[in-house]
C-alpha positions as CSV (number, residue, x, y, z in Angstrom):
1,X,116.8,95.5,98.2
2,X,113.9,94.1,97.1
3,X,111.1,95.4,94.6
4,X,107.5,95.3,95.5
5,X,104.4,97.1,94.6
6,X,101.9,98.4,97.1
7,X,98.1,99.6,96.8
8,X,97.3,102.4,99.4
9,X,93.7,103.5,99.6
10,X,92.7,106.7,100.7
11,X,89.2,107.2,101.6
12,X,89.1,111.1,101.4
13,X,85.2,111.0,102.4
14,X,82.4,108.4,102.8
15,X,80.1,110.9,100.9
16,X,78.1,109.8,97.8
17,X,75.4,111.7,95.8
18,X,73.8,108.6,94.4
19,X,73.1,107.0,97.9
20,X,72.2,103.5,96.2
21,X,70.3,101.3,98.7
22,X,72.9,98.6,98.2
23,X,75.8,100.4,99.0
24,X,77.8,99.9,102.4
25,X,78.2,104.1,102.8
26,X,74.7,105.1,102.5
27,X,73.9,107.9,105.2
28,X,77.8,108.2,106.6
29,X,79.1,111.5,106.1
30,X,82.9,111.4,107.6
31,X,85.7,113.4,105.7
32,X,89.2,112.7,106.1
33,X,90.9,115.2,108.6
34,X,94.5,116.0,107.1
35,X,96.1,116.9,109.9
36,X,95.5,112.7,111.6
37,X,96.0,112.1,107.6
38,X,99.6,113.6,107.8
39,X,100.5,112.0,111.7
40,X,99.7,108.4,109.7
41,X,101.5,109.4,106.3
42,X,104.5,110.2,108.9
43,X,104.1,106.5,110.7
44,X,103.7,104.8,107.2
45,X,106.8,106.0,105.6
46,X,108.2,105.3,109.1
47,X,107.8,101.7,108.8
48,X,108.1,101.1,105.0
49,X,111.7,102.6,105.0
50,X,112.4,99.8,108.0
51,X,111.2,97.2,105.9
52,X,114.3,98.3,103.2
53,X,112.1,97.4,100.3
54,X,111.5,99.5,97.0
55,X,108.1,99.8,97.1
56,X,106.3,101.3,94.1
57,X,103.1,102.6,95.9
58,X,99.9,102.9,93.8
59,X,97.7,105.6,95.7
60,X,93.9,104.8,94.8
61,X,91.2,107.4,96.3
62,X,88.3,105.7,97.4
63,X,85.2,105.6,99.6
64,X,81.7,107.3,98.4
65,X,82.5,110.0,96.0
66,X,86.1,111.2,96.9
67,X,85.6,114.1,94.1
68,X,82.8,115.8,96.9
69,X,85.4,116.8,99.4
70,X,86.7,119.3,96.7
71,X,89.7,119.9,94.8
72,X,91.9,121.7,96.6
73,X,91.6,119.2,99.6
74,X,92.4,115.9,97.0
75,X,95.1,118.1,95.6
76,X,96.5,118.8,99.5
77,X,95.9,114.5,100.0
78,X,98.5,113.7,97.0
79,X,101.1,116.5,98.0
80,X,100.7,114.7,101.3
81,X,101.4,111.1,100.3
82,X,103.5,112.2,98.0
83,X,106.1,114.3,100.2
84,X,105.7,111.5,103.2
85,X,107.6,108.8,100.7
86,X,109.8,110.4,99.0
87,X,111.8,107.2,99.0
88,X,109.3,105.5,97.2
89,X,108.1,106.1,93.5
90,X,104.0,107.1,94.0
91,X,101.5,106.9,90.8
């Protein structure tokens, strides 16, 4: 089996408080539904464990300012990666 490492972004929101003129999210407001977030979590680790590689998965939350969507829903994002690859190791 072979060893690999994979990035995984999650973009919990597309929220930012700064709103910098520059930036590619200015004005969206979209948060991440965790109910579709689960039915992809459950097609990703579908296909990884056909691949039959040892991924180590680094999960990276991204977007505006994922900290705005509020604790408890990051914390319920992480249990959700985490318990959909239980196969793989997840930092």
């Amino acid at each position: 089996m072979l060893k690999k490492n994979l990035i995984f972004y999650v973009k919990p929101n597309e929220q930012c408080n700064t709103q910098c003129l520059h930036c590619y999210n200015v004005g969206k407001n979209g948060n991440l539904n965790i109910a579709m977030y689960r039915k992809f979590m459950d097609t990703f680790a579908k296909y990884i464990q056909k691949m039959d590689v040892n991924f180590e998965i680094e999960v990276v939350l991204h977007g505006g300012e994922p900290i705005l969507v509020g604790i408890d829903k990051l914390e319920r994002i992480i249990k959700e990666t985490i318990s959909a690859l239980p196969f793989s190791k997840v930092k």
